[in-house]
ZAMARGU-4260 file (C-alpha; in steps of 0.2 Angstrom, whole numbers, plus 5000, padded with zeros to 4 digits):
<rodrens>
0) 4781/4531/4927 | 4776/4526/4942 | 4772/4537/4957 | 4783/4541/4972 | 4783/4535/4987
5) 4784/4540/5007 | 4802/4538/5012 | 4810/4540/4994 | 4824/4549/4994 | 4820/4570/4993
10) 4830/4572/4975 | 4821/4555/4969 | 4805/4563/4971 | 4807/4577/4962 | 4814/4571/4947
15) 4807/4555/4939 | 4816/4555/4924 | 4833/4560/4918 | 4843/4563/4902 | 4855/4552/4910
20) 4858/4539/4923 | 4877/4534/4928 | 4876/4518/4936 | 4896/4519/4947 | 4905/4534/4952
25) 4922/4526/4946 | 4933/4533/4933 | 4922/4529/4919 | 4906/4536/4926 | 4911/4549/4937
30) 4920/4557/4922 | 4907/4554/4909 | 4894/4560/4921 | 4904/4573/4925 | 4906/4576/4906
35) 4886/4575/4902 | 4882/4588/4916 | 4895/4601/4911 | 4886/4600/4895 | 4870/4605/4903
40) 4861/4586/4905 | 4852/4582/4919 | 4864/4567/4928 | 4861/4555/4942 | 4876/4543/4948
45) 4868/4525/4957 | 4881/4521/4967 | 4881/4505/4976 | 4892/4513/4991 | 4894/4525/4999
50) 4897/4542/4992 | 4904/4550/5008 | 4899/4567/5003 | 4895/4571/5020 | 4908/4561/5027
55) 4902/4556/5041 | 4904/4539/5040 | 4920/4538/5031 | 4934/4531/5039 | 4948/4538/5031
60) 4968/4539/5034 | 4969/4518/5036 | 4965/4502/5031 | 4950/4497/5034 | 4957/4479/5042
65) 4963/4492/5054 | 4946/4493/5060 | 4940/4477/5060 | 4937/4471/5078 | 4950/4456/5082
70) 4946/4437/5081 | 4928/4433/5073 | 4934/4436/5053 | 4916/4433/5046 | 4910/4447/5059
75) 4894/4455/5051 | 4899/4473/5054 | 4917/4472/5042 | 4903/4474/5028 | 4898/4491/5036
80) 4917/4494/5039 | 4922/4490/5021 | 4908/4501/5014 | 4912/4514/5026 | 4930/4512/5021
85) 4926/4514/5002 | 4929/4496/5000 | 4919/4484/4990 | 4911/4473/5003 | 4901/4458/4995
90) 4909/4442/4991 | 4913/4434/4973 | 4917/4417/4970 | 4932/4410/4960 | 4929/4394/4952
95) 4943/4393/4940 | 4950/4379/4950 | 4942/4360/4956 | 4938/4369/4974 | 4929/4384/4971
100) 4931/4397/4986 | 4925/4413/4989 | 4933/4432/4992 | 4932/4449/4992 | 4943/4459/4980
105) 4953/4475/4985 | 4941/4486/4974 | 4932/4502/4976 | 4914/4502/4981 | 4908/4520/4984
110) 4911/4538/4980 | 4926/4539/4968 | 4924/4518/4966 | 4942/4510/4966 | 4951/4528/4961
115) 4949/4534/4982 | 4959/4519/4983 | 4971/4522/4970 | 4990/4526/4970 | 4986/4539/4958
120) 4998/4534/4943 | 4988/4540/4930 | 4998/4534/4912 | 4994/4534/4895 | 4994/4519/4884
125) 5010/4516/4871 | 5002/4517/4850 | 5007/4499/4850 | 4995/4494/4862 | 4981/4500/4851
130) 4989/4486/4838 | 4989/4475/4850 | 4988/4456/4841 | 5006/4460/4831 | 5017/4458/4849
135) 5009/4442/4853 | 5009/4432/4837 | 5010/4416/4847 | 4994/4418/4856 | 4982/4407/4843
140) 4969/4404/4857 | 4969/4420/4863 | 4954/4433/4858 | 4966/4445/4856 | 4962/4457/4840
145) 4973/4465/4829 | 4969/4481/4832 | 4958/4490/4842 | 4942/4500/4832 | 4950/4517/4839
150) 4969/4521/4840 | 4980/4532/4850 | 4976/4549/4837 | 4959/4547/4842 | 4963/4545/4861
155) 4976/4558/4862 | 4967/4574/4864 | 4958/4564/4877 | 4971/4561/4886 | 4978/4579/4887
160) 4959/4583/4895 | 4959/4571/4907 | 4976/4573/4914 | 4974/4592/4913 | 4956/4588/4923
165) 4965/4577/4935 | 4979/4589/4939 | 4992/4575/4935 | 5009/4583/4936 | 5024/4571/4932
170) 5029/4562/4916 | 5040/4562/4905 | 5043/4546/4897 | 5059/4548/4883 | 5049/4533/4876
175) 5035/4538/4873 | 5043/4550/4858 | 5037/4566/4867 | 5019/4560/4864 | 5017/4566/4882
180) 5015/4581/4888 | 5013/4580/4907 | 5013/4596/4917 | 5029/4596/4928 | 5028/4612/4938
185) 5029/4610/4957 | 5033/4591/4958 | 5044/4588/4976 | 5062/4584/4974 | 5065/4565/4974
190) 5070/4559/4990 | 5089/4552/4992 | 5082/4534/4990 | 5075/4539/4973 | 5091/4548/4967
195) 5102/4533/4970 | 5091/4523/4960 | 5087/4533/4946 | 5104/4538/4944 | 5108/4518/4946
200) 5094/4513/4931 | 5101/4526/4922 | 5119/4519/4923 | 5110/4502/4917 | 5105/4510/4903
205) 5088/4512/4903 | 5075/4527/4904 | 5068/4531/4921 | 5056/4545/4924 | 5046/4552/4937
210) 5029/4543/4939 | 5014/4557/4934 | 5003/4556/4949 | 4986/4564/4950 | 4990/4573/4968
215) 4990/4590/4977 | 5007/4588/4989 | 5005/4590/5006 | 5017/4590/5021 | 5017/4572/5028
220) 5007/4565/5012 | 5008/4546/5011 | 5000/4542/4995 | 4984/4534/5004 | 4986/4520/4993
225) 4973/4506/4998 | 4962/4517/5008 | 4953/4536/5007 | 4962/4550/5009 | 4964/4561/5024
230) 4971/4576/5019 | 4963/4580/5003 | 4979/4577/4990 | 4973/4563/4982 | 4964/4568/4966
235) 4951/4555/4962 | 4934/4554/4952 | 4923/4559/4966 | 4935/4578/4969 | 4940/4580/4951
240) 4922/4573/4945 | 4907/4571/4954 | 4909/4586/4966 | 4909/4599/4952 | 4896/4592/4943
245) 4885/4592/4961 | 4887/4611/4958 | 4877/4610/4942 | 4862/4601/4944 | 4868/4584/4944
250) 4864/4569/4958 | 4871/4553/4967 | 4859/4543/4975 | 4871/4531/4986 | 4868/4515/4995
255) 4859/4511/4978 | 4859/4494/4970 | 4855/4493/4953 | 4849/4474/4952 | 4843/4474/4932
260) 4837/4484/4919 | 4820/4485/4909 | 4824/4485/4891 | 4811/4482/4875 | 4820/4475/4861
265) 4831/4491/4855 | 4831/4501/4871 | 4834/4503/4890 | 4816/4507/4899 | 4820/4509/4917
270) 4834/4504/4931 | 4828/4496/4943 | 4837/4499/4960 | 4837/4493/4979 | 4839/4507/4992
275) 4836/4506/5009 | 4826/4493/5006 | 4814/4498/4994 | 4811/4496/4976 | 4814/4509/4966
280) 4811/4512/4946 | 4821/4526/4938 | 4821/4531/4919 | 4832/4540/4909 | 4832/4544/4890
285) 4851/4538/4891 | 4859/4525/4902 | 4878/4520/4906 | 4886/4507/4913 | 4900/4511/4923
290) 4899/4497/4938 | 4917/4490/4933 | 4922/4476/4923 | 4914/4462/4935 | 4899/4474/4940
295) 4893/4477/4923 | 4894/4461/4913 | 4885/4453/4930 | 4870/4467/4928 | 4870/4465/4910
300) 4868/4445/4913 | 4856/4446/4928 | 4844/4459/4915 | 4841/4445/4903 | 4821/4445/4899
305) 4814/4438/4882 | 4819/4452/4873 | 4836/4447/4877 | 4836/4429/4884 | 4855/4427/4883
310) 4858/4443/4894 | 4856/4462/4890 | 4865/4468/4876 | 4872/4452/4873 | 4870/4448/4852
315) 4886/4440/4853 | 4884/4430/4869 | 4903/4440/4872 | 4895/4446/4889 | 4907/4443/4904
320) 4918/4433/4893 | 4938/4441/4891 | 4942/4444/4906 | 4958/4454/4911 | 4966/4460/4926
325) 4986/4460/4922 | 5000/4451/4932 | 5007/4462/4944 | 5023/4457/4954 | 5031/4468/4970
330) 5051/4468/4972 | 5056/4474/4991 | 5074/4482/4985 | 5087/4484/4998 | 5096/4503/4993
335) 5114/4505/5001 | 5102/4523/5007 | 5090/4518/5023 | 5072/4526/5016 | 5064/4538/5024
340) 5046/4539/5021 | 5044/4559/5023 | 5031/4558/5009 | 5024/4549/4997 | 5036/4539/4989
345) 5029/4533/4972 | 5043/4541/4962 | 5050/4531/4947 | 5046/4522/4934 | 5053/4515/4916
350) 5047/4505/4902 | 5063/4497/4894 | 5054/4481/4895 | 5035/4487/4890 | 5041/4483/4870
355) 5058/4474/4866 | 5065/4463/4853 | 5061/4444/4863 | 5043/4451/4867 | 5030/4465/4876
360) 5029/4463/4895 | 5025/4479/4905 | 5029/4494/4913 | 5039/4495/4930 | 5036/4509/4944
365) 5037/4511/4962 | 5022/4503/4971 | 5019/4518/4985 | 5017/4514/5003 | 5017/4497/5009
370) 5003/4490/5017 | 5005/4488/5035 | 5012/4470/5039 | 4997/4467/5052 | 4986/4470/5038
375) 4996/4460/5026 | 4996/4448/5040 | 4977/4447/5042 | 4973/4447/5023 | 4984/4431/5021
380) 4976/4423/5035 | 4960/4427/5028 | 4964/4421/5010 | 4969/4404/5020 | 4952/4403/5028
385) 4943/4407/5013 | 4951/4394/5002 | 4948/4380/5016 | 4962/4377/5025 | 4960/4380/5040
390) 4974/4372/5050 | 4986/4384/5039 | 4975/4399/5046 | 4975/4393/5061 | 4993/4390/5063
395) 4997/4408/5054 | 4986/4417/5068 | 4998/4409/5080 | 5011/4415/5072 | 5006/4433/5065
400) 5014/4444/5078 | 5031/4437/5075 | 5029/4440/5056 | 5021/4456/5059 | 5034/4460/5066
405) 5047/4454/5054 | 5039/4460/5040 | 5037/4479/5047 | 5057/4478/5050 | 5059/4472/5031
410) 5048/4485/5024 | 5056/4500/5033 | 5072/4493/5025 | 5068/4492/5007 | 5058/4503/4993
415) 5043/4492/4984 | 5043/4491/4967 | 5028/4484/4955 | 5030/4477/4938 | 5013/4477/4926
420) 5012/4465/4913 | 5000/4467/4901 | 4991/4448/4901 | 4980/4443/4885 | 4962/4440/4882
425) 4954/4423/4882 | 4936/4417/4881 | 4934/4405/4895 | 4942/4418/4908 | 4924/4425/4911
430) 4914/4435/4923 | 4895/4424/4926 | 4884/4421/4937 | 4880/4410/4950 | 4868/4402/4959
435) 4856/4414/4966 | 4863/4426/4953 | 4880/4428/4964 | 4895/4435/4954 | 4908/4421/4951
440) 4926/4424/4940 | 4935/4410/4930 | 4953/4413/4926 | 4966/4404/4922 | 4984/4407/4917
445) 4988/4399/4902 | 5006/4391/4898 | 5010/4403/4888 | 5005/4417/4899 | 5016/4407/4913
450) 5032/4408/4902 | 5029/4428/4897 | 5029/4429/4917 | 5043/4422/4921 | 5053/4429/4906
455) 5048/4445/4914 | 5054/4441/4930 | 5070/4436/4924 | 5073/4452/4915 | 5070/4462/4929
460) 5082/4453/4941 | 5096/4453/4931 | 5091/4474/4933 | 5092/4475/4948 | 5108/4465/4950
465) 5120/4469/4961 | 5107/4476/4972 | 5099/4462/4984 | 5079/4461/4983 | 5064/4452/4987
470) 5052/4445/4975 | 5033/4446/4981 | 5024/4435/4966 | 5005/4442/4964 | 5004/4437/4945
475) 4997/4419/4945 | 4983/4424/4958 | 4964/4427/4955 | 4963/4437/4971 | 4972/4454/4964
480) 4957/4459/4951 | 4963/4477/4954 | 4964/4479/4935 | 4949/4469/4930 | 4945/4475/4912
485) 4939/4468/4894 | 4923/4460/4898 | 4911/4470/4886 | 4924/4472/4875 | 4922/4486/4859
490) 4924/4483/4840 | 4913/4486/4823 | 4907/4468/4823 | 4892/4465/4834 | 4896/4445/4834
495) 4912/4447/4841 | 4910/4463/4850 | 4899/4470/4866 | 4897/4489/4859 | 4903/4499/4844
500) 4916/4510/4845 | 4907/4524/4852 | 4904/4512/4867 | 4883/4510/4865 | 4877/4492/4866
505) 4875/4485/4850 | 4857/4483/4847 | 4852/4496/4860 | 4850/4516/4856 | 4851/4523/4872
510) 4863/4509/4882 | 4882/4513/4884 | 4897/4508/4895 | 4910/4519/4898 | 4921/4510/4911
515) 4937/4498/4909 | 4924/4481/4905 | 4927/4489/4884 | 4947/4486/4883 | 4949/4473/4869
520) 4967/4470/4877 | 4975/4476/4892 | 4990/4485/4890 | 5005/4484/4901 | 5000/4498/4913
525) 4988/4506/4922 | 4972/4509/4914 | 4962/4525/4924 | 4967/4537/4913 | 4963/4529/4899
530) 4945/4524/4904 | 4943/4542/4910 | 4951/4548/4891 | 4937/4538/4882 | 4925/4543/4896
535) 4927/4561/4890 | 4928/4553/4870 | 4910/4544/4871 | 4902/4559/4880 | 4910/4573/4868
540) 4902/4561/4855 | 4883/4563/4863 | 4882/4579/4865 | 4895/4588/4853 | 4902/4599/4866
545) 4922/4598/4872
</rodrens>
């Protein structure tokens, strides 16, 4: 153990070693930590972000492309703005196609990782998605398994936790068989927009329900979908989570990056971090992964040593390889009622379509908020510029106010719908890495996939007729990785599996990964609360405490 040093942080010096080191305050880690200290461990989160406990930096209540000073869009201070904003703020490469190009995905990076971002639609998984290879029969190049080493019986009482530890109040699902048990007290009446809708599903024949949300109402709430909350409604992992656990004992050391770990040839020695400059080298008698599905494969990878020459924890060489991040569509409907967003209007959902006779596509739920059209703007400027064409940029900049404008007209007209289809795992969609260790993805839509998607799309006009709609299509593009999950996948084979089904590294006592990088498939919804189910699974199973 090596001996501190001027300018380390206070809590750092103090305590040298821990039962436990969290490396991401997401879901995953903030619950699992949270879960470890309640059981009286001795916890410290490394969080690459910032943790905002102080807040006073935070900028909160907008996008943070609201901030962002106009014209230069490589400016060097957005980075500071998109920490500040809870934003991930270092750039990934995409090389799935002949001209690779650079982005930064709409994920979290701080306190509370991507869930202060979230909308707050916290659903379980169906039983059939833990059998998942039997709805897909025609995937023969897909990795996809035939069942997953856990199944919804072991998850359930999981579930029931964390929802009751998010506060999620909402539910009711006729589909799910009253396998559900979501609290309902004190939910808002749906707004007349969401009546004539629900009614008007309901008339189609199929099973609407209100969407269970992890969030405290308040007058004037808005969801703050995309950015950190203002008011203090939005439950995520860093209020429901990392905040308690500060009360006892545990700590985050923020603007921390972990860049590898130290391992021997059956267990994890030390984490070796970057903050503020300097080298720091932390131990723990037990170390978890939580740094997302493209954070932890790339630290995995970028630990190789010659214990471990293919990467860390990676037997199987299945490290970064099945990577999934779901196909996700928006539909801008028309009501004959003009909305008024009085609150937050992520109301409805139904899954009628999640498991039927021609095939299992997803679930379908209200998308919340829209992002502000100069934002939208801006982003699809950016996403020009970054795949290198410049003239198209160019031409859009010229053009943005008019379709700001536009756009903010067609948004206040309609309520936005998103559809979630689960997409399959395959081994050549991967997370590496790059030169000088940079992260890089590579995904591509396979034919297949392609003919789920628009099978799905179909299904969901004919829904909606004779109402009039907009179709915004997200699902073939690499650039929404909001979802990313299935890159350390989980099973009882350590040749075709990351961890076992208690989440530790195969080959390594006291290495485990507790955020979405185990799913062995996706689902067709979202996944928080079941990363945070398993979270709670994994840590009742370390220290035999609920």
């Amino acid at each position: 153990m090596h001996e501190p040093t001027a300018g380390e942080p206070e809590g750092i010096m103090k305590t040298r070693h821990w039962d436990a080191i969290v490396i991401g305050t997401g879901m995953g880690g903030a619950t699992f930590g949270y879960a470890l200290a309640r059981a009286g461990r001795r916890v410290l989160w490394c969080e690459k972000g910032s943790a905002h406990l102080a807040d006073c930096e935070a900028l909160r209540g907008r996008f943070a492309e609201e901030w962002f000073p106009p014209g230069d869009a490589h400016a060097a201070n957005r980075r500071v703005l998109l920490r500040n904003a809870g934003r991930y703020f270092d750039a990934i490469a995409d090389v799935s196609g002949p001209k690779p190009f650079d982005f930064i995905p709409f994920i979290g990076a701080g306190g509370g990782g991507s869930t202060a971002l979230y909308g707050m639609a916290l659903e379980r998984f169906f039983p059939a998605d833990f059998s998942p290879r039997q709805h897909h029969p025609g995937a023969r190049e897909s990795t996809i398994p035939d069942h997953w080493p856990i199944g919804y019986a072991d998850l359930e009482p999981y579930y029931m936790e964390a929802e009751k530890l998010y506060g999620v109040r909402g539910g009711g699902d006729a589909l799910r068989g009253g396998l559900e048990r979501v609290e309902q007290r004190d939910l808002p009446p749906l707004s007349p927009v969401a009546r004539e809708l629900f009614a008007f599903f309901e008339q189609k024949g199929l099973h609407p329900y209100r969407v269970p949300l992890a969030c405290d109402r308040v007058p004037a709430c808005t969801g703050c979908q995309g950015y950190l909350c203002a008011r203090d409604c939005k439950i995520d992992s860093a209020r429901a989570c990392i905040q308690p656990a500060l009360a006892l004992g545990a700590e985050v050391l923020d603007k921390c990056e972990v860049v590898r770990l130290e391992a021997n040839a059956d267990r994890i020695t030390g984490v070796i971090c970057r903050h503020e400059g300097r080298e720091l080298h932390l131990r723990a008698d037990l170390v978890a992964l939580a740094a997302g599905a493209l954070g932890t494969p790339r630290l995995l990878l970028a630990s190789a040593s010659p214990a471990w020459p293919r990467g860390l924890a990676n037997v199987s060489g299945r490290v970064g390889l099945n990577l999934m991040r779901h196909y996700v569509d928006l539909y801008a409907v028309f009501p004959k009622r003009r909305p008024v967003f009085a609150g937050n209007p992520k109301e409805l959902a139904w899954n009628d379509l999640y498991l039927t006779e021609t095939g299992k596509f997803g679930t379908f739920q209200s998308f919340g908020a829209m992002i502000p059209a100069k934002v939208l703007a801006a982003g699809i400027e950016q996403e020009l510029r970054d795949k290198d064409r410049p003239w198209a940029a160019a031409a859009l900049r010229l053009a943005k106010p008019i379709i700001a404008s536009a756009t903010a007209m067609l948004f206040a007209r309609t309520e936005v719908f998103a559809t979630i289809m689960e997409d399959l795992p395959y081994a050549d969609n991967r997370v590496a890495l790059g030169d000088g260790g940079r992260l890089s993805i590579q995904y591509r839509v396979r034919d297949s996939e392609a003919r789920r998607i628009a099978q799905f799309r179909e299904r969901v006009r004919k829904t909606f007729e004779p109402y009039r709609f907009l179709q915004l299509r997200q699902a073939e593009s690499n650039l929404r990785l909001a979802h990313a999950c299935g890159t350390c996948r989980f099973g009882r084979d350590p040749l075709t599996s990351v961890l076992d089904p208690f989440n530790k590294a195969h080959g390594i006592a006291n290495l485990y990964v507790v955020d979405a990088s185990f799913f062995p498939s996706s689902g067709g919804t979202n996944p928080a609360l079941t990363v945070a189910a398993n979270a709670l699974r994994v840590a009742q199973h370390l220290t035999g405490k609920p």
